[in-house]
N, C-alpha and C positions, 0 to 999 in steps of 0.2 A: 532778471529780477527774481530773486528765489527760484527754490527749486524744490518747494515741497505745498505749492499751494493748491487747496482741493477744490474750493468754488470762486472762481474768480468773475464776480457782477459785472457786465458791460456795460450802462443804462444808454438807451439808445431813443432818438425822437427823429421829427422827419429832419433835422437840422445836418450837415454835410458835417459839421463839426463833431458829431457823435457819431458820426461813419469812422473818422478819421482817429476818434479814439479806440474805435473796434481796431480796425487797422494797426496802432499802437500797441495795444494792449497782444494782439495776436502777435505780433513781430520781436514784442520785449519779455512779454512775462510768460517764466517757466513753470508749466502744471506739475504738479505730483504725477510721476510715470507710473503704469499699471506695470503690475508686478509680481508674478506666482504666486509669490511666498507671505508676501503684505495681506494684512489681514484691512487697508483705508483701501479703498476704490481711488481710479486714478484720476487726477483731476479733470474739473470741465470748466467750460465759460456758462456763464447763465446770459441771454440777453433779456435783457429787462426794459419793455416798454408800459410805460406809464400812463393809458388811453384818458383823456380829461371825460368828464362825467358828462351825457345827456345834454345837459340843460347848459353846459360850460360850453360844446361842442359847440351848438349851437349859436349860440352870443347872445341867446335871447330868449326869451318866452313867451310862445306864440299868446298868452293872458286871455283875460276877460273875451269873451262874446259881446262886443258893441248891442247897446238899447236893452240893456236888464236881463242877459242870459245870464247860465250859469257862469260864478267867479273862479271856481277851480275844477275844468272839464278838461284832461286829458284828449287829447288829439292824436287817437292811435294812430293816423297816416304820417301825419308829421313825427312824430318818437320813431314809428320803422324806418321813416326816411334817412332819419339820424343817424340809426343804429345800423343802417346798414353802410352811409356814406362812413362812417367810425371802422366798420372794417374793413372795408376797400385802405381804407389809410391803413390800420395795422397789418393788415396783409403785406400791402405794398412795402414796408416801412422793416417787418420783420425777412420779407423775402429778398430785398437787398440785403441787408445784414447777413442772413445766408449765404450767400449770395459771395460774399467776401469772406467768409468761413471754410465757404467749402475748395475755394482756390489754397487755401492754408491746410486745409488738410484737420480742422481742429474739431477738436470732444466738444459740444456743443449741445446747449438746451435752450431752451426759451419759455417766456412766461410774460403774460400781459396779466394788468393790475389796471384797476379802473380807478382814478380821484386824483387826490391832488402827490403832484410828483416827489414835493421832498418829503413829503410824510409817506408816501408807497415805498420809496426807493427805502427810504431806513429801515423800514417795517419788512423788509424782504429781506434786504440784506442780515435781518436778527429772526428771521424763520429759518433761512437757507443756512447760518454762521458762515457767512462767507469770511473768506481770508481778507480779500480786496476787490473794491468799488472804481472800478476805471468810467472817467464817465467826462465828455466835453464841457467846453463854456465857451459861451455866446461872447460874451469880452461887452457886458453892456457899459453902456458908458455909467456912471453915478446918478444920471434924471430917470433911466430907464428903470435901473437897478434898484431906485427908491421905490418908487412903484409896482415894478414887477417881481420884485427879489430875485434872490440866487438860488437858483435852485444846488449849483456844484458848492454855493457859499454854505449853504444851509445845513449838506450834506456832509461837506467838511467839518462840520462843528459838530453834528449831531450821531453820523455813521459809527457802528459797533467794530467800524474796522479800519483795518488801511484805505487810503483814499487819495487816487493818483488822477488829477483834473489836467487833461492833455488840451494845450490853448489851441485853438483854428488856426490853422497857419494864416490866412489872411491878417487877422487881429494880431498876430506873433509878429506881422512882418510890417506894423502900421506901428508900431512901439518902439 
């Protein structure tokens, strides 16, 4: 797939199905070669994890102090607890993705973004001008999808670029 692209987005979450796009996307698309004379740098992957905020993390908030404390009192143990079990996950999540990079040999960077995924993913992709956004789908069925959305649906509609949605092979092979 081309042969002259500079920033190629990989969006990656802890889902097997955006390993399997990384894997894709490193096997099919050709970066822009670095080149003496070229005055563009040569291409790279960016991996792009989208860490869900704090209080999303969580599923909840820890609220009120029962029998008339304060209503809005921060719980510095429980937020570090958070923030730390948040990077244990991005750690783990961005060091596999390496992980599968470096068996390929490929130009690689990485960048974590805090919030909500299809509004990060767009918003980086139109900082970085990437060429193209490689990135999985979950394959939700239409009750999940009403409620949860799309994030690869969202992105395809909204993204400043190309945009190559690789299906899970599981979900590819139930179709």
């Amino acid at each position: 797939m081309a042969g002259n692209l500079g920033c190629v987005v990989v969006s990656v979450d802890g889902n097997e199905g955006s390993m399997d796009a990384l894997r894709w996307a490193l096997d099919n698309v050709k970066l822009r070669p670095s080149s003496p004379d070229s005055t563009q740098p040569p291409g790279h992957f960016l991996i792009l994890y989208v860490q869900p905020p704090p209080s999303i993390a969580a599923g909840l908030n820890p609220g009120a102090i029962p029998f008339g404390g304060p209503t809005h009192l921060e719980v510095p143990a429980f937020t570090a607890a958070i923030e730390a079990h948040q990077k244990r996950i991005t750690d783990a999540i961005l060091n596999h993705a390496l992980q599968i990079c470096a068996e390929k040999k490929a130009n690689v960077k990485t960048q974590v973004v805090i919030g909500d995924p299809k509004e990060k993913i767009c918003e980086v992709i139109e900082n970085v001008h990437a060429d193209l956004l490689v990135m999985g789908s979950r394959a939700f069925g239409p009750i999940k999808r009403m409620f949860l959305g799309s994030v690869s649906t969202y992105c395809a509609n909204h993204a400043q670029c190309a945009v190559m949605i690789v299906k899970n092979k599981e979900a590819s092979s139930k179709s």
